[in-house]
C-alpha positions as CSV (number, residue, x, y, z in Angstrom):
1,X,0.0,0.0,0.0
2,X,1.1,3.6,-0.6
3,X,1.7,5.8,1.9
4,X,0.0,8.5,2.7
5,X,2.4,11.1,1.0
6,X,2.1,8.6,-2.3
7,X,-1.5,9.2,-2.3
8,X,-1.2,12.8,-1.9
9,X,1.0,12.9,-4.7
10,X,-1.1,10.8,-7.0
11,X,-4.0,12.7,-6.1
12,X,-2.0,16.3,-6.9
13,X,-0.9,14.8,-10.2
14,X,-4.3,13.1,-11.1
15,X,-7.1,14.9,-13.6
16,X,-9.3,15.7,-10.5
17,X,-10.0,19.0,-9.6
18,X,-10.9,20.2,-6.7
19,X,-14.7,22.1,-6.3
20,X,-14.0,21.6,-2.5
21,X,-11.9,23.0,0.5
22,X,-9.0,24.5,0.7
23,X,-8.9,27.9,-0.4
24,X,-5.4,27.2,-2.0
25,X,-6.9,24.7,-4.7
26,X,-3.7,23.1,-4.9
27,X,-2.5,25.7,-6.7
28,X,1.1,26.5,-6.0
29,X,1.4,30.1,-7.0
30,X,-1.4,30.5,-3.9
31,X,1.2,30.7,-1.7
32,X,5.1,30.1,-1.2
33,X,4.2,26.8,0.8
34,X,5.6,24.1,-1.4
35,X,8.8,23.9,0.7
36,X,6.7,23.0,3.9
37,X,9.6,21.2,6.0
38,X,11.9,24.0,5.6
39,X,9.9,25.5,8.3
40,X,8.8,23.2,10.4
41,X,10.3,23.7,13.9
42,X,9.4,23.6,17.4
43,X,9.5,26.4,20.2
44,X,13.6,27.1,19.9
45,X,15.0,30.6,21.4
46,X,13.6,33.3,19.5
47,X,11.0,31.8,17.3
48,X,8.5,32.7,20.6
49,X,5.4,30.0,21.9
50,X,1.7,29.8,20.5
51,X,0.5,29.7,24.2
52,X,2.4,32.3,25.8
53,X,3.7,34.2,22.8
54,X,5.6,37.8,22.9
55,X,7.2,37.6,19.9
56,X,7.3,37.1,16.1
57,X,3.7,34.7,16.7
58,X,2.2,37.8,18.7
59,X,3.3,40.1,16.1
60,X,1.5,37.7,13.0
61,X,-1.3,37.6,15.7
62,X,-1.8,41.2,15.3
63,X,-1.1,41.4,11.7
64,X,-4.4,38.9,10.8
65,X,-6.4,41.5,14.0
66,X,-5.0,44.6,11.6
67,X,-7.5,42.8,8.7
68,X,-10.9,42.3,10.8
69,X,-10.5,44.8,13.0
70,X,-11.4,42.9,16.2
71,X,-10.0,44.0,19.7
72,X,-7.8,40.5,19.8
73,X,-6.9,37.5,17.5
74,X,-5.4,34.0,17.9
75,X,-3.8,31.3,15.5
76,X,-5.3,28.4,16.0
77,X,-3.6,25.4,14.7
78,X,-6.4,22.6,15.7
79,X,-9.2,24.2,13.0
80,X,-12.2,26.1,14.1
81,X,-13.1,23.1,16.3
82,X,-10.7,24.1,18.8
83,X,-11.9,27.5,18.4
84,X,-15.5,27.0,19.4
85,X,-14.4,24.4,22.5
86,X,-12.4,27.4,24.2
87,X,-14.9,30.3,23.0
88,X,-17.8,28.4,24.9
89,X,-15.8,26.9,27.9
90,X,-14.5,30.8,28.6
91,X,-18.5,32.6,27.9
92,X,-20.9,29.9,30.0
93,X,-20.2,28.4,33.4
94,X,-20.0,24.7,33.7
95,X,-23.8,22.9,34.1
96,X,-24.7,26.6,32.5
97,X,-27.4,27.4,29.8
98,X,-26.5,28.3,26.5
99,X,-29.4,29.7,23.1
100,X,-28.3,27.7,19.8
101,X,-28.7,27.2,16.7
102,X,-30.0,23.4,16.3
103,X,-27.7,23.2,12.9
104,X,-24.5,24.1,15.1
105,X,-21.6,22.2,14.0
106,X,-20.7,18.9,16.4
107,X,-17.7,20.9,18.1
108,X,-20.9,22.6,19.7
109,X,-22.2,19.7,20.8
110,X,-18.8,18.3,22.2
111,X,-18.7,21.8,24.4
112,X,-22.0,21.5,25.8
113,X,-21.0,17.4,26.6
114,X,-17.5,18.8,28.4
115,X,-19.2,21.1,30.0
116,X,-22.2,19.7,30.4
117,X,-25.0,22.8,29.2
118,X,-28.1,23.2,29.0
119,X,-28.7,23.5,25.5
120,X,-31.6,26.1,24.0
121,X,-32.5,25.8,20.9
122,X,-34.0,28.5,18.8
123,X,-36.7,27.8,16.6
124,X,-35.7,24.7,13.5
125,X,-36.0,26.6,10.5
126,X,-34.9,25.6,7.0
127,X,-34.9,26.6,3.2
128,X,-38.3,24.9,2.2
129,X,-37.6,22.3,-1.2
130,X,-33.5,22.4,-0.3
131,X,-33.7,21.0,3.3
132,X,-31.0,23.0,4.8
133,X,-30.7,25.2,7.6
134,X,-32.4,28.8,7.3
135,X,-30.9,32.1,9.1
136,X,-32.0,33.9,12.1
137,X,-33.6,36.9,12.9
138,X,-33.3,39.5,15.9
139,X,-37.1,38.1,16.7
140,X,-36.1,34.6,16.6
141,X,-33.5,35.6,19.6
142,X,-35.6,38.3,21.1
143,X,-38.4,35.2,21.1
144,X,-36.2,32.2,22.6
145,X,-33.8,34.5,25.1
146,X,-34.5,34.0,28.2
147,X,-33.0,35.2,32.2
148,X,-30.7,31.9,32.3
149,X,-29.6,32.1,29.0
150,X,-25.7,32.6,29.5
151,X,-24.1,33.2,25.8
152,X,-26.0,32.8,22.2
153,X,-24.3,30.8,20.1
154,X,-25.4,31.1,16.1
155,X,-23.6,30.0,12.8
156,X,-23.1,32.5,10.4
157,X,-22.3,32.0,7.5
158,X,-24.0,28.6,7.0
159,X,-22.3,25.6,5.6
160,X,-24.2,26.2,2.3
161,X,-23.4,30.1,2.7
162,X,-26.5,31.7,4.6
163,X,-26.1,34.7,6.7
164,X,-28.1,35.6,9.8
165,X,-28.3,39.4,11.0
166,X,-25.8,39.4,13.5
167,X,-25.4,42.9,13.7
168,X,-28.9,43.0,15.5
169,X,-28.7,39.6,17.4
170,X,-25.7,41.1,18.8
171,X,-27.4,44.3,19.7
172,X,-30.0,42.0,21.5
173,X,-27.0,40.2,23.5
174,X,-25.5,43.3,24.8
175,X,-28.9,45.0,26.0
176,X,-28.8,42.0,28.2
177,X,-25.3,42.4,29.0
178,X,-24.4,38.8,27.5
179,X,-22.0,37.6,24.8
180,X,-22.6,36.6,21.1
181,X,-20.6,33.9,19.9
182,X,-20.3,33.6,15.9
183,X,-18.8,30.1,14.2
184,X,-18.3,32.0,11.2
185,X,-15.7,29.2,10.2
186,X,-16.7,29.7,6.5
187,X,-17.1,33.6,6.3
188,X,-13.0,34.4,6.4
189,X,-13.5,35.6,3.6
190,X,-16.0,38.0,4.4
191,X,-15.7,41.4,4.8
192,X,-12.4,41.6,2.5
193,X,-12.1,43.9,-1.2
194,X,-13.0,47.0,-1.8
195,X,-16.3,47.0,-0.5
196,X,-17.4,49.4,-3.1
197,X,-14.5,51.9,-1.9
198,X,-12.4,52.4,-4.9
199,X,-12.5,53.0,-7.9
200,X,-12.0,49.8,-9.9
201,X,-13.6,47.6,-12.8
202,X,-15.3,45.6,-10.0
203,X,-16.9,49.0,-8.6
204,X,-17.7,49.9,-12.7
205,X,-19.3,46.4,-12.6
206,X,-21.3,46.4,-9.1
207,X,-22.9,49.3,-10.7
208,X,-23.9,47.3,-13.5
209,X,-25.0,44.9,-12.1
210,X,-27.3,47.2,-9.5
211,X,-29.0,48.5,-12.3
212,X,-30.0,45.3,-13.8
213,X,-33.0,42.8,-12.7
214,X,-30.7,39.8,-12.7
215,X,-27.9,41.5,-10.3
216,X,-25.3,39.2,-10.0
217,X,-23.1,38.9,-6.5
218,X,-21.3,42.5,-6.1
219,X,-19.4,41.9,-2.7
220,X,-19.3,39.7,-0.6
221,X,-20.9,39.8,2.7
222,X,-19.9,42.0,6.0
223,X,-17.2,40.2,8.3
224,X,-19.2,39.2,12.0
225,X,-16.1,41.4,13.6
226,X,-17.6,44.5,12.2
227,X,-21.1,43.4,13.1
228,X,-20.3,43.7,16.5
229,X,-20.0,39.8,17.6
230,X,-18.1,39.1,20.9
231,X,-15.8,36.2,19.7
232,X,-16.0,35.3,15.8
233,X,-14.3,31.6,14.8
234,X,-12.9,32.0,11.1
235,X,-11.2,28.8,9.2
236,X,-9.4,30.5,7.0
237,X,-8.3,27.2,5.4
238,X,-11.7,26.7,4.1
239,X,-12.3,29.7,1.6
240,X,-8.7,31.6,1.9
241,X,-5.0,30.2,1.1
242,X,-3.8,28.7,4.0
243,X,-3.4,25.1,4.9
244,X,-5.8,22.6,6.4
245,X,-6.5,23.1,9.8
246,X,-5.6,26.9,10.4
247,X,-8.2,28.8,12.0
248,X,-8.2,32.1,14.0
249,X,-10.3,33.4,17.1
250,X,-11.4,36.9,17.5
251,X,-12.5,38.4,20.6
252,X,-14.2,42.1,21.2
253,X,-16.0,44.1,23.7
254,X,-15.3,43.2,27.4
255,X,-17.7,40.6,28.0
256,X,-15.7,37.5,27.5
257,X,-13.0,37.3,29.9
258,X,-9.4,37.0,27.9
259,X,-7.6,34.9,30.5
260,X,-9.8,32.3,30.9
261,X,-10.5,32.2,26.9
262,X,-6.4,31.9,26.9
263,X,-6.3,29.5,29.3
264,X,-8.9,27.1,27.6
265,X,-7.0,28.0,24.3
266,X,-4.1,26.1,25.8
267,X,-6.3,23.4,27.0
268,X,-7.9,22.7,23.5
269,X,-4.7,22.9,21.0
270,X,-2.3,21.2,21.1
271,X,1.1,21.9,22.8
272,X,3.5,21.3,19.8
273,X,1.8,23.8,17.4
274,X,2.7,23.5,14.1
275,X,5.2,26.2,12.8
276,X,4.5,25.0,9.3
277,X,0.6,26.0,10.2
278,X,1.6,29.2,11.7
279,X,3.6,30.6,8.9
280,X,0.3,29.5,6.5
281,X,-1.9,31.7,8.2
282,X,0.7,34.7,8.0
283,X,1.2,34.0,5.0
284,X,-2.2,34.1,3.9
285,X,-3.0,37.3,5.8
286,X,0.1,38.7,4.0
287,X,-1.6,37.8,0.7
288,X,-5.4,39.0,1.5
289,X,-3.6,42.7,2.7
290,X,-1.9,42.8,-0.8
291,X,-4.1,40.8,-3.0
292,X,-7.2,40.5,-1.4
293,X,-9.1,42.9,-3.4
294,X,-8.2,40.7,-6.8
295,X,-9.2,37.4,-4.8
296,X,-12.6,38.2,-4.5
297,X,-13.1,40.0,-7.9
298,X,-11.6,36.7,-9.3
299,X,-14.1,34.3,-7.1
300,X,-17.2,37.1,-8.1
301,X,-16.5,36.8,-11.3
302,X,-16.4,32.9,-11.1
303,X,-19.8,32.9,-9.1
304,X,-21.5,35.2,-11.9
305,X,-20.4,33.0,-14.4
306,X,-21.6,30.0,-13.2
307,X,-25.0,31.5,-12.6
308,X,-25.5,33.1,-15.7
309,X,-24.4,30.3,-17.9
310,X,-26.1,27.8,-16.3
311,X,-29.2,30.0,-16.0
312,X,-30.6,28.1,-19.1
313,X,-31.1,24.3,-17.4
314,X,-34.1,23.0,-17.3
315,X,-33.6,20.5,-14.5
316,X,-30.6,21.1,-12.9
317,X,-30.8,24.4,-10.9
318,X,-28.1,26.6,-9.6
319,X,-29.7,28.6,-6.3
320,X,-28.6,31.9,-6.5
321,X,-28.1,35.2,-4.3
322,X,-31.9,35.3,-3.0
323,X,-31.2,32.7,-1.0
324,X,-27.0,32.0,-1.0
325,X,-25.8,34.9,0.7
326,X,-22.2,33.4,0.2
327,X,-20.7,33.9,-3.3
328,X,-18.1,31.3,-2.9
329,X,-20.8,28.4,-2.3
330,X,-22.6,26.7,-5.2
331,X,-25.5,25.1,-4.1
332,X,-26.9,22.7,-7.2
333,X,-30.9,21.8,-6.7
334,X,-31.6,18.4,-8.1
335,X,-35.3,18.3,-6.3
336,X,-37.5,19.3,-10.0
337,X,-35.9,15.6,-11.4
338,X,-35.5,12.0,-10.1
339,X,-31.7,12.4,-9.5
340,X,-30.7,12.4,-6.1
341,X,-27.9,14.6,-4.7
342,X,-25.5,11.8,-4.5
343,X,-25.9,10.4,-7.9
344,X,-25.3,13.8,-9.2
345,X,-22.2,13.6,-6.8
346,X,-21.0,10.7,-8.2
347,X,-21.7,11.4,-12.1
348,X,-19.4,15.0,-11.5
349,X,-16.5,12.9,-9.9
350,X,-16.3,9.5,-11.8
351,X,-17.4,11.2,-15.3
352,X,-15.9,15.0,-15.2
353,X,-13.0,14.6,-12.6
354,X,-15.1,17.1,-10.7
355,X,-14.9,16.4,-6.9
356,X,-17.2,18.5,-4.8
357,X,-17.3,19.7,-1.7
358,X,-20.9,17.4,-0.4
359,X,-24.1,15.7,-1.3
360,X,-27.1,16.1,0.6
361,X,-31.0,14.3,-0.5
362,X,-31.7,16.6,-3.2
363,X,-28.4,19.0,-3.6
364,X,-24.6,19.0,-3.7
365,X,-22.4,22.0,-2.8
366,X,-19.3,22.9,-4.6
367,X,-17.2,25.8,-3.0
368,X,-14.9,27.9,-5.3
369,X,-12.9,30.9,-4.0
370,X,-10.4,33.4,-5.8
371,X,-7.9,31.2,-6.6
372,X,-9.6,28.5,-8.7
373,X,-9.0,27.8,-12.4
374,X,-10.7,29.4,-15.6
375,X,-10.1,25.6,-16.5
376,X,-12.3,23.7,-13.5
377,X,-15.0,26.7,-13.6
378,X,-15.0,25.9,-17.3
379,X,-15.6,22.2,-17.1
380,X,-17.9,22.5,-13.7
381,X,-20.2,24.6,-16.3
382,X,-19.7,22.4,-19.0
383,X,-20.6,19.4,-16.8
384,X,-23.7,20.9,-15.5
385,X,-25.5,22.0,-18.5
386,X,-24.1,18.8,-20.2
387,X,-26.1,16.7,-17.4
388,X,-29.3,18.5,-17.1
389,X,-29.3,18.0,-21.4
390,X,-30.2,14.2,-20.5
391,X,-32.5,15.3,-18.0
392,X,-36.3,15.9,-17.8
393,X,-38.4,17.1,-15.2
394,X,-39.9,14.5,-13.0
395,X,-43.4,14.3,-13.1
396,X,-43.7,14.2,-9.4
397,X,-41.2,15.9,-7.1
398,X,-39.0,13.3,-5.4
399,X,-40.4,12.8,-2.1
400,X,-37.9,14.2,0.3
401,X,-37.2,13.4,3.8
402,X,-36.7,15.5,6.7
403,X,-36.3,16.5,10.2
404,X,-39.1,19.1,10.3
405,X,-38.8,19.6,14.3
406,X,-36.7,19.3,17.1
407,X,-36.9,15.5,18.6
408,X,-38.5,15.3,22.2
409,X,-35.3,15.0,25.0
410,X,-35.6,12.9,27.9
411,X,-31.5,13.1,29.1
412,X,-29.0,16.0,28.7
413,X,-26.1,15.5,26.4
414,X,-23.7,14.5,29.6
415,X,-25.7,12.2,30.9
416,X,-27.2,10.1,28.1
417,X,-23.5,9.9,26.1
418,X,-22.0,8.7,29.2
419,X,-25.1,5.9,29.8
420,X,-24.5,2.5,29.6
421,X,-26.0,1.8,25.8
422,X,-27.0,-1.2,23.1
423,X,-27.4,-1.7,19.9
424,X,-31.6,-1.2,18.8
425,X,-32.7,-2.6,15.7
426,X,-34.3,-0.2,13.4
427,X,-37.6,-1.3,13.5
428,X,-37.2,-1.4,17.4
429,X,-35.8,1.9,18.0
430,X,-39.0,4.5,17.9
431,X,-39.0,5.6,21.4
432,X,-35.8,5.1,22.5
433,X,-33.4,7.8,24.3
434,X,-30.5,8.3,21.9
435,X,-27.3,7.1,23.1
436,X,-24.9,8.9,20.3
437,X,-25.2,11.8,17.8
438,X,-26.4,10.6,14.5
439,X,-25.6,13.2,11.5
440,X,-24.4,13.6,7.6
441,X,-20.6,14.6,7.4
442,X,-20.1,17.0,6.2
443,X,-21.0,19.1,7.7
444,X,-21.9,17.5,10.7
445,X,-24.9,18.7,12.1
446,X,-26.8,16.1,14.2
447,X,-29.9,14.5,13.2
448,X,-30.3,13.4,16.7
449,X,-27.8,14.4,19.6
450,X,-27.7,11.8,22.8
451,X,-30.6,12.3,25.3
452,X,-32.6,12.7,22.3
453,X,-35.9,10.5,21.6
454,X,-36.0,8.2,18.0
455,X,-39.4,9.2,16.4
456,X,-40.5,7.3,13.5
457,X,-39.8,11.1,11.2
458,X,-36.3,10.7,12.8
459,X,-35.8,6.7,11.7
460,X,-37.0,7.6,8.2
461,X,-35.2,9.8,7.6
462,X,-31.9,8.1,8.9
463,X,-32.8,5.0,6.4
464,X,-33.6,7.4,3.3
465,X,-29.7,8.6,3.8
466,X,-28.5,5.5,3.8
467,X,-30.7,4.1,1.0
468,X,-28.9,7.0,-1.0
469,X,-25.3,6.2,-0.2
470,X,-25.0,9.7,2.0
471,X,-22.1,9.4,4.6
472,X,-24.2,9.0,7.6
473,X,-22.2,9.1,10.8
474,X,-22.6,7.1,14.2
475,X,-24.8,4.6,13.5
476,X,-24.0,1.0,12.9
477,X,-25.3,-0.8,9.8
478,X,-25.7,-4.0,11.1
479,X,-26.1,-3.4,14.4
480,X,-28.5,-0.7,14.5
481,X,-29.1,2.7,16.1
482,X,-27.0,3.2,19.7
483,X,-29.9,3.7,22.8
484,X,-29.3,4.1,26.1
485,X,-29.6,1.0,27.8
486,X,-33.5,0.5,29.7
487,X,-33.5,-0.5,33.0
């Protein structure tokens, strides 16, 4: 067998191009990374410490706060995930109660478990026909807030690119004197070009495209920093050109306590941070202060392109800016035929060397940014109208299942994922107090989270995934769904 280098290299040398995260495409001019081992040290004299830094890492530190504008910035070298941990360890006391967002990612989840919360959640909403998760308002908070209600916790941008008005959820929070907590681990890109400023060909073109009825994507949307969150989670490998698993933390205002977010910063990453991670994300700040203005004219332009010459399918439908507030995510609907979103998945990989980013029920998501090809935007608009040639509109809509409310909870996370638990057949399982989270990956938002009840909606739903092939994690086949063991 190959090792995993090998693969890498075959992969990198391979006809498949890449519709899916990182930022950097695998494009070498992205950065000056290819010669990653020539800087990969550990903490020697004067080359400073992630956890306790004063030097050259503080200085980077504040060169990536310089772009969003927040009061304080971290690296963080174990991804968003780590990120969210520390940001809701330091903002709600242990056994506390948190408002969420039911589609929060599972690093969420595993805070409220290690800390064992209360978990609020704020009303299930989603994008009726696509099945994924809606935004919020400041009346969905002002609605669901309540005295014991410790921090509010909302995603923003959404996995699939849809923003919620944080600027006035965060107002909400701070008339009750409590933080706002943003995983905005797709949104680093937010917030960056000239934000109709200067005087450029993508200022000549915004105002093109505001005069006309079919307005394409003129700028992307405002950075949660500037919206007024307290602590905003970036990845700024997933849309930006830095390497997997480089994220940064921002923290404003004076409601979330900097020593204790420090201190669970350290207890979250690890304690030999990368250097080659750290000089990624400096690197990649260095490149959005000089060059960030032609990275997101490049991924505009790629966005516009793909939704005006694809605007002529008759099946195969690419959602667009009413709904995607994100330019760099391509949502493809597949609900008008009887394709699911995996088969359409499957035909863009195995027959275009196309390999998206994810396949839900009835869509797939590609994610492009400013540093993809002409070439791969060429052949992913090629491929789509190619496809939907051979298609025609099912007589019937597919019938498409979902998780249309929040399942009944008998345990708290702590409690019911620490319970002694079994194997339940299927058919045996309505009922029963979920033992483990259940959820497609990506992006890994549960369908049920432990403590949790099986409903029949629930069950259905789990078997339609995996009658389609979608990468359902936590269950077991063969064995069944994991309960908590009855008495």
């Amino acid at each position: 067998m190959p090792d995993l280098y090998q693969e890498l290299i075959n992969l990198a040398e391979s006809n498949m191009y890449p519709l899916h995260m990182p930022g950097h495409k695998r494009n070498e001019l992205s950065t000056p990374m290819k010669g990653a081992f020539r800087c990969d040290i550990t903490e020697i004299d004067g080359y400073d410490n992630l956890h306790d830094e004063t030097g050259i890492i503080l200085e980077a530190e504040e060169r990536a706060n310089k772009l969003y504008g927040a009061d304080k910035t971290y690296f963080l070298v174990n991804g968003s995930t780590s990120g969210v941990l520390a940001a809701i360890s330091a903002a709600v006391s242990k056994n506390g109660k948190i408002l969420a967002a039911r589609g929060s990612h599972k690093s969420f989840y595993h805070a409220a478990y290690l800390r064992n919360l209360n978990v609020k959640y704020l009303p299930y909403k989603q994008i009726e026909g696509l099945n994924i998760p809606d935004s919020f308002s400041e009346d969905d908070i002002e609605q669901y807030i309540d005295t014991d209600v410790e921090a509010v916790f909302i995603t923003s941008p959404t996995y699939e690119g849809i923003c919620s008005d944080i600027r006035k959820i965060s107002e909400i929070c701070h008339r009750r004197g409590i933080p706002l907590i943003v995983d905005a681990a797709h949104g680093a890109h937010f917030g960056l070009g000239t934000n109709g400023t200067q005087d450029t060909m993508f200022n000549k073109e915004k105002e093109a495209n505001e005069a006309s009825a079919e307005a394409g994507y003129i700028s992307v949307p405002e950075n949660a920093v500037s919206q007024g969150a307290d602590i905003v989670i970036h990845s700024v490998h997933k849309t930006l050109p830095s390497m997997t698993q480089t994220a940064l933390i921002h923290v404003s205002g004076d409601l979330i306590d900097r020593a204790r977010l420090k201190r669970f910063l350290r207890i979250y990453q690890s304690s030999s941070p990368s250097y080659v991670l750290m000089s990624s994300i400096d690197l990649c700040i260095k490149e959005m202060e000089e060059n960030g203005n032609s990275y997101i004219e490049n991924l505009l332009k790629f966005r516009n392109r793909i939704q005006r010459e694809t605007s002529d399918c008759k099946v195969l439908k690419v959602i667009g800016k009413n709904v995607i507030d994100d330019p760099s995510k391509v949502l493809v609907s597949v609900q008008d035929s009887t394709m699911t979103g995996e088969q359409l998945y499957d035909i863009l990989r195995e027959e275009y060397g196309l390999q998206l980013e994810m396949a839900g029920e009835n869509t797939v998501l590609a994610i492009i940014t400013g540093w993809d090809k002409e070439e791969g935007i060429n052949r992913f608009i090629n491929a789509l109208t190619e496809i939907d040639k051979g298609l025609s509109v099912a007589q019937d809509n597919q019938v498409s299942h979902k998780i249309s409310f929040i399942p009944p909870r008998k345990m708290n996370i702590c409690d019911a994922w620490d319970a002694e638990s079994e194997f339940v057949s299927f058919s045996d399982a309505e009922n029963r107090i979920a033992a483990e989270f259940v959820n497609l990956y990506p992006p890994g938002i549960p369908v049920i989270v432990p403590g949790e009840v099986y409903t029949k909606e629930i069950i259905d739903t789990v078997r339609s995934y995996l009658d389609q092939g979608l990468n359902v994690q936590g269950i077991e086949k063969k064995e069944g769904l994991l309960c908590v063991r009855q008495k």
